[in-house]
Structures are given as structure tokens and as C-alpha cells.
C-alpha beads as a LAMMPS data file, in Angstrom:
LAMMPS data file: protein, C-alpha beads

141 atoms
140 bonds

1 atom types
1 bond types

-500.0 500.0 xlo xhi
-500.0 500.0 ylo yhi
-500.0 500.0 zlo zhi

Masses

1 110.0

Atoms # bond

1 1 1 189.567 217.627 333.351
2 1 1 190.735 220.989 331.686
3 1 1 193.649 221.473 329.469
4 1 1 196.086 222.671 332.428
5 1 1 195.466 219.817 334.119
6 1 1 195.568 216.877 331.481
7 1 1 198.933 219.217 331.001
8 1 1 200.066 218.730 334.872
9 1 1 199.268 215.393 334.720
10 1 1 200.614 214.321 331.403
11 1 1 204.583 216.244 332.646
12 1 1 203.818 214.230 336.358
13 1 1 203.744 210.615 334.609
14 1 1 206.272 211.902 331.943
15 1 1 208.685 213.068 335.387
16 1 1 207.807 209.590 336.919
17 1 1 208.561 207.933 333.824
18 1 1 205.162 206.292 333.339
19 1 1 204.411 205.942 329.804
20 1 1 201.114 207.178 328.793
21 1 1 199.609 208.164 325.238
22 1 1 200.283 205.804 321.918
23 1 1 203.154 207.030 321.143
24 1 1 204.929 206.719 324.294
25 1 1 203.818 203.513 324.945
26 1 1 206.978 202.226 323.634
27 1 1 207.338 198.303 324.098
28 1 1 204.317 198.129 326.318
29 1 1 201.289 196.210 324.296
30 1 1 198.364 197.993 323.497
31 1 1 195.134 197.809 325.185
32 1 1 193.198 196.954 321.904
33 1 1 194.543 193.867 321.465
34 1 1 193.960 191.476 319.034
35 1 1 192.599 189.101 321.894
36 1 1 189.331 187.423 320.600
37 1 1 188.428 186.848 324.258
38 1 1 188.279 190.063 325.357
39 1 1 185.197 191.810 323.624
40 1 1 184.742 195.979 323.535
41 1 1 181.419 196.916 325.069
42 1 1 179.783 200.033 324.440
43 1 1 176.887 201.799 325.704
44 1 1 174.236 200.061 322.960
45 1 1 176.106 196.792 323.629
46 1 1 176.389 197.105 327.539
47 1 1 173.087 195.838 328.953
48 1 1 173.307 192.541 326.516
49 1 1 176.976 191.911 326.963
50 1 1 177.352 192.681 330.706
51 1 1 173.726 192.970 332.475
52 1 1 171.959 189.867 330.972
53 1 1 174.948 187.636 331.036
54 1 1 174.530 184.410 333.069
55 1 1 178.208 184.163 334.100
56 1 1 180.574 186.331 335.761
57 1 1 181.596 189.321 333.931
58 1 1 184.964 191.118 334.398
59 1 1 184.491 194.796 332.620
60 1 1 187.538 196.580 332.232
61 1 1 187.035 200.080 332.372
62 1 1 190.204 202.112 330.208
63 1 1 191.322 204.499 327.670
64 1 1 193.788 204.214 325.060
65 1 1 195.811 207.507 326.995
66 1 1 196.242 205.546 330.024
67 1 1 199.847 203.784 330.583
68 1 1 198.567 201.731 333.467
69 1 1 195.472 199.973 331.276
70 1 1 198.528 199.205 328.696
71 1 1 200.497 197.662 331.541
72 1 1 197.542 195.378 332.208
73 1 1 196.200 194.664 329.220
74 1 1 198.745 191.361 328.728
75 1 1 197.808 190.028 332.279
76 1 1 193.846 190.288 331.241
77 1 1 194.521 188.632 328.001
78 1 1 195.813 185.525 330.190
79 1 1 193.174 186.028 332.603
80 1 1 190.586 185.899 329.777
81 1 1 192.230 182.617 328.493
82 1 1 192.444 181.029 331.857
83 1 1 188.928 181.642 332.799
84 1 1 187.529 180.835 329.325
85 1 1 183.864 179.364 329.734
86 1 1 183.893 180.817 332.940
87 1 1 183.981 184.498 333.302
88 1 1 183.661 186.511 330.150
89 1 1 185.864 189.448 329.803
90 1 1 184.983 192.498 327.536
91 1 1 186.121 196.463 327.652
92 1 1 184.662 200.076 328.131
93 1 1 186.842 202.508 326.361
94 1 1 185.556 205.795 328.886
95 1 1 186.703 208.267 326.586
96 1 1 184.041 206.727 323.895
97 1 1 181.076 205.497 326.715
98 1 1 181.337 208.534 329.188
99 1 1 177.802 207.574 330.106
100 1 1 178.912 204.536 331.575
101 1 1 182.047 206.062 332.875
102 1 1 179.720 208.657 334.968
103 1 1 177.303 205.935 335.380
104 1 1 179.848 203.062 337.820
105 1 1 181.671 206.093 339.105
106 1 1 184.842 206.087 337.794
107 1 1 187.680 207.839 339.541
108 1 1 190.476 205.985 338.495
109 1 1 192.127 203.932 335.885
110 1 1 191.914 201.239 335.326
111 1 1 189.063 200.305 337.125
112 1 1 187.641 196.613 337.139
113 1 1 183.956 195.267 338.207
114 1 1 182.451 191.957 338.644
115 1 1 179.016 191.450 337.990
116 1 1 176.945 188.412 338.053
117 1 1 172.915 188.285 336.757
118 1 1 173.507 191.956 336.207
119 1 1 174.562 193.033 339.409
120 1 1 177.670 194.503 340.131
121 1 1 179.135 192.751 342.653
122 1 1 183.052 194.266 343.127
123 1 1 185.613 196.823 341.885
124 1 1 189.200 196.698 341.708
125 1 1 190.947 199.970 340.910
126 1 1 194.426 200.539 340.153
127 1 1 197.026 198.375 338.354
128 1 1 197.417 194.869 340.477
129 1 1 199.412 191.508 339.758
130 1 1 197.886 188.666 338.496
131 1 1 197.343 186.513 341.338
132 1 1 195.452 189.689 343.231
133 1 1 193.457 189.396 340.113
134 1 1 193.018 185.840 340.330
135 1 1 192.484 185.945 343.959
136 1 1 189.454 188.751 343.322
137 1 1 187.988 186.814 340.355
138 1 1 187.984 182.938 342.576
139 1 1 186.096 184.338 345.482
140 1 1 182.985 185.364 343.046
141 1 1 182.885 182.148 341.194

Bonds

1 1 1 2
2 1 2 3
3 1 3 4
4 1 4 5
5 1 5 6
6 1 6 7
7 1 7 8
8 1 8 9
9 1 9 10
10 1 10 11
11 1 11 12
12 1 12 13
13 1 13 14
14 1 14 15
15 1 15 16
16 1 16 17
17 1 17 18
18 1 18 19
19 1 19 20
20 1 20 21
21 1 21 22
22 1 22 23
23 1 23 24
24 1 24 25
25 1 25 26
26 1 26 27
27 1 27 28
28 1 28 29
29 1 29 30
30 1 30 31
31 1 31 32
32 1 32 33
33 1 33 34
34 1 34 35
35 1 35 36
36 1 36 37
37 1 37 38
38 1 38 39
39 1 39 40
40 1 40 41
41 1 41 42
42 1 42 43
43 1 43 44
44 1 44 45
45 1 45 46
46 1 46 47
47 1 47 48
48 1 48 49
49 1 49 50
50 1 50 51
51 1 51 52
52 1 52 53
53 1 53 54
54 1 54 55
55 1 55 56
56 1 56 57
57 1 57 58
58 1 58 59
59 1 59 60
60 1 60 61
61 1 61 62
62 1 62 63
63 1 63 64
64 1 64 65
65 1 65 66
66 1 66 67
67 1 67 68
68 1 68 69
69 1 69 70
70 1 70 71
71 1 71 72
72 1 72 73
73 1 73 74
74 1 74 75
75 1 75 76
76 1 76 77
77 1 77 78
78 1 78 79
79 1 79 80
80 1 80 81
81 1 81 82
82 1 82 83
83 1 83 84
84 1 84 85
85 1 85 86
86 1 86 87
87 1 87 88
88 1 88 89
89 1 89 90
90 1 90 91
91 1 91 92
92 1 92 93
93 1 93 94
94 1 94 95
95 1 95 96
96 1 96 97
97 1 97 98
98 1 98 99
99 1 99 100
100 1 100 101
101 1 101 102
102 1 102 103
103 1 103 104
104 1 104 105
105 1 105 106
106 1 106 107
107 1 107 108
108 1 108 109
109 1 109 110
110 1 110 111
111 1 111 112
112 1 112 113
113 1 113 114
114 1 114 115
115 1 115 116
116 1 116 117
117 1 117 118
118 1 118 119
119 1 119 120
120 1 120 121
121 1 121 122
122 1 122 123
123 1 123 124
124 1 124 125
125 1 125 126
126 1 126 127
127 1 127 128
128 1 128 129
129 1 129 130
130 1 130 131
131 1 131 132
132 1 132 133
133 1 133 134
134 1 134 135
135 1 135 136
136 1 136 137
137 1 137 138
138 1 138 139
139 1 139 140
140 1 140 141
């Protein structure tokens, strides 16, 4: 995206009242969490973490500018806890792992996939309540 339109789109969620950057963030939590569950994948890590994984993955795709990853970042940290032993959660900052950004096609933020046996099996984009979440996540297990 060029400067004019990280510009047009920074005053449009500033107008709309959508926090987005660090600083702005204000009392929403941030995405890096200190969540133990939630693991940060990178393009070295990807194909061990994600690929050769024998459970269900959930890979949250984000970057620390977006307002909408901070707004879900809580409701994955529960999600992670719930499905402990179950489905392993971990992160792809895009700004740092464009490759994989380019690589699952990603359009939006935040964007979710499933994958099981290193397969991608779903995507969720867009900022959704838990129970959508859980609802996505139970019909993979």
C-alpha cells in the first residue's frame, strides 16, 4: 500500500473511531501477549509449527498496526486455553513474514486458518465473537 493510502486509511479508522497503531490502542490489550499458549510463527518456524503438526492448528494472521487483531487478541487467548491439548494456536506477524502473507492470500485482517496434517482446511476473516469462533473451530475437530 503507498503512503497516501496507509494515510487515507489511517484518518478513515481514526474518523470511525477504530483504534489502530500502539499508541492509540489505548485500553485495548496488545496482540503480543504474554500468553504462553499462543506461540509466534515465522517463516523458518512455519512448516514445523503449522505444516507437520498432528492436531488442528489455528494461525492467526496480524500486525501490531491493526486495531481489529488487538480487539481479538483477548478472545484467542481464551480460545487457546479452552482448546489446550487440542488445537494449538500460534501467530504470523505479516508485516515481519510477508512471504507467508503473499503466500495464504491475505486481503484482510485479521485473517484466521485451520489446518490439519498440513493442509489448510478454512479461513475466517474479519473480527468475529467468540462463539462464531468456537462454532468454526468444533466443526474441524
Amino acid at each position: 500500500m503507498s503512503n497516501k493510502g496507509v494515510f487515507v486509511f489511517s484518518a478513515f479508522l481514526m474518523l470511525a473511531g477504530i483504534p489502530f497503531g500502539c499508541r492509540d490502542a489505548g485500553s485495548i490489550s496488545s496482540h503480543s501477549s504474554n500468553n504462553k499458549r499462543i506461540k509466534s510463527v515465522t517463516t523458518k518456524t512455519f512448516a514445523q509449527e503449522v505444516e507437520e503438526a498432528t492436531m488442528l492448528v489455528a494461525v492467526d494472521f496480524w500486525a501490531a498496526w491493526c486495531g481489529s487483531c488487538k480487539m481479538i487478541a483477548p478472545t484467542l487467548d481464551a480460545l487457546a486455553q479452552e482448546y489446550e491439548g487440542r488445537v494449538k494456536f500460534v501467530k504470523v506477524d505479516v508485516d515481519n513474514n510477508q512471504d507467508l502473507a503473499t503466500r495464504f492470500n491475505i486481503r484482510a485482517l485479521p485473517t484466521l486458518y485451520l489446518f490439519k496434517k498440513g493442509k489448510s482446511l478454512d479461513l475466517y476473516e474479519g473480527v468475529g465473537r467468540k462463539k462464531e469462533y468456537q462454532d468454526w473451530i468444533n466443526k474441524h475437530l
